[in-house]
C-alpha positions in Angstrom: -143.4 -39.7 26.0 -142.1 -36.3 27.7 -139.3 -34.7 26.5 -137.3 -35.4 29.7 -137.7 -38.9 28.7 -136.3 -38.5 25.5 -133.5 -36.4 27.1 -132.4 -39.5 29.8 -132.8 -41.7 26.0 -130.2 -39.6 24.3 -128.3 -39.9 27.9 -128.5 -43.3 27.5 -127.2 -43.6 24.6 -123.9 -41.7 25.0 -123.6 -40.0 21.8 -120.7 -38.5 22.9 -118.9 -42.2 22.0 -120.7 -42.8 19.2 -119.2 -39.6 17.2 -116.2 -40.7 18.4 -116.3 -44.1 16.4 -118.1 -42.5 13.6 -114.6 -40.4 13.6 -112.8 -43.4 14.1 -114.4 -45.3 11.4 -113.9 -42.1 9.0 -110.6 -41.9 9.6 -110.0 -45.6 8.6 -111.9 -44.5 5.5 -110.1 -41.5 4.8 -106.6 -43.4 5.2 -108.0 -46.4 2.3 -109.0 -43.6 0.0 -105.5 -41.7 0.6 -104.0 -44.8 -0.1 -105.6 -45.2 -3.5 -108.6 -47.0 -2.4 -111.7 -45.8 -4.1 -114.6 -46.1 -1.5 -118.3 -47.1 -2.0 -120.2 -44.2 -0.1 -122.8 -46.2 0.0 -121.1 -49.1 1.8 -119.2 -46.3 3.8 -122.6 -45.9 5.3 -123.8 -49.4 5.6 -120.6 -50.1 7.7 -120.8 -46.8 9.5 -124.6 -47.6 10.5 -123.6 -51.5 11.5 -120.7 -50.0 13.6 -123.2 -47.5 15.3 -125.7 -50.2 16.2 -123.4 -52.9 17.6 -122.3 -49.9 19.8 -125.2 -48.4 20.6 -126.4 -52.2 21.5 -123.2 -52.5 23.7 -124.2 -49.1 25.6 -127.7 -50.4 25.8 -127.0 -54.0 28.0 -124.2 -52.4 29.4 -126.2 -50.4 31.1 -128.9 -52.8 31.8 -126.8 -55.1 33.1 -125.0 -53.1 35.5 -127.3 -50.3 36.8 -127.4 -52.3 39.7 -123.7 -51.2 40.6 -123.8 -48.4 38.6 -126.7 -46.6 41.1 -123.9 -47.2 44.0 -121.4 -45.3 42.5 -121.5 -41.9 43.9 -118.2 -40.9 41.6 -119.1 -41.0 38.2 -117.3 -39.8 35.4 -117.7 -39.8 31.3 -116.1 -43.5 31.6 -117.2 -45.1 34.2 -120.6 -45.5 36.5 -123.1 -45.9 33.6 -125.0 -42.5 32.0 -127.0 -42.4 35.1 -130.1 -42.4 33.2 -131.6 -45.4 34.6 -133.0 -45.9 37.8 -135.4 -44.5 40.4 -135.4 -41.1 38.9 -134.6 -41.8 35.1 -135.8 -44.7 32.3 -136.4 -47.8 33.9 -134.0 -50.2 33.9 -135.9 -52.7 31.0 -135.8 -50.0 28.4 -132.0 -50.4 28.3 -132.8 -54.4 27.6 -135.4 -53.4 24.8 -133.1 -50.5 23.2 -130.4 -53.4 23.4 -132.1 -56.0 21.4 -133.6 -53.5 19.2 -130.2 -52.1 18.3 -129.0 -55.8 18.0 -132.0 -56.5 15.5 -130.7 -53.1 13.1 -127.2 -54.7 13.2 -128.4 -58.1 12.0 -130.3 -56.7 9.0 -127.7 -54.2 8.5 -125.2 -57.3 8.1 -127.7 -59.0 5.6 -127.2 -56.3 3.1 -123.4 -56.1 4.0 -123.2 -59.5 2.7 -125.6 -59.2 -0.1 -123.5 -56.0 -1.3 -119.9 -57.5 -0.9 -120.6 -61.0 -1.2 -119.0 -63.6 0.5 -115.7 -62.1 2.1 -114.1 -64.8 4.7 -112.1 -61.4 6.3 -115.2 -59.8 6.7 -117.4 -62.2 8.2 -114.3 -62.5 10.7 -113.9 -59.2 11.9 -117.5 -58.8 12.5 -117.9 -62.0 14.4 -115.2 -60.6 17.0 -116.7 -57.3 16.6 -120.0 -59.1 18.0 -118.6 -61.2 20.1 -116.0 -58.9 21.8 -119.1 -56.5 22.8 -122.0 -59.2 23.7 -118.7 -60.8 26.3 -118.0 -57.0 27.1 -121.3 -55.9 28.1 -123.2 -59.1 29.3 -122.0 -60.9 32.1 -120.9 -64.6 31.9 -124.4 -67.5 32.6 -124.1 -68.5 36.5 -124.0 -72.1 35.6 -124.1 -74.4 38.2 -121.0 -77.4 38.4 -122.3 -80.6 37.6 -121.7 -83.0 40.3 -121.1 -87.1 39.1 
């Protein structure tokens, strides 16, 4: 693997947004423990890690999934039109789709040992469902499903 590879990986990757959750998601932390809250570090870390995975997984098939578009746009910015990593003269497009479902893979056993260390917690499993669900229905598109005829 060359290092310019690894350079278009961290591109990819947009670690730019991912400090700014990890910020995010300290802040939220900070605000609990000024509140009296005394935090676990160590489940600090477990959520910061499953936060950072469903993100980077949402970066990953986002990008996969529209690099088609994403190599037309001659205007990109930080927010829109992809890293521009993929494509003729970057990663190829299916190393987005395997980052994805490796990040996706970290984030399920990540949530194993949320639930092991918490236990059951009904709030929990509920924010992290819409968590999951709200960046799978952000970053892949809808199944082209054809109408049944009767």
């Amino acid at each position: 693997m060359s290092l310019r590879a690894v350079r278009l990986f961290i591109k990819l990757s947009r670690p730019f947004f991912l400090l700014g959750a990890a910020l995010v998601y300290a802040l939220g932390v900070g605000i609990a423990n000024y509140l009296g809250v005394t935090v676990d570090w160590g489940l600090y870390l477990l959520g910061q890690a499953w936060v950072t995975t469903m993100q980077l997984a949402t970066h990953y098939f986002n990008e996969y999934f529209d690099s088609p578009a994403d190599a037309a746009n001659t205007n990109r910015t930080l927010f829109s039109g992809g890293s521009g990593a993929l494509g003729e003269d970057g990663l190829p497009r299916e190393v987005a789709l395997w980052a994805g479902i490796a990040a996706l893979t970290g984030a399920a056993s990540i949530t194993v040992m949320l639930m092991r260390a918490v236990g059951p917690n009904p709030a929990l499993v509920l924010v992290m469902t819409l968590i999951f669900l709200g960046a799978l229905f952000y970053s892949i598109p809808p199944f082209n499903i054809p109408a049944c005829s009767l």
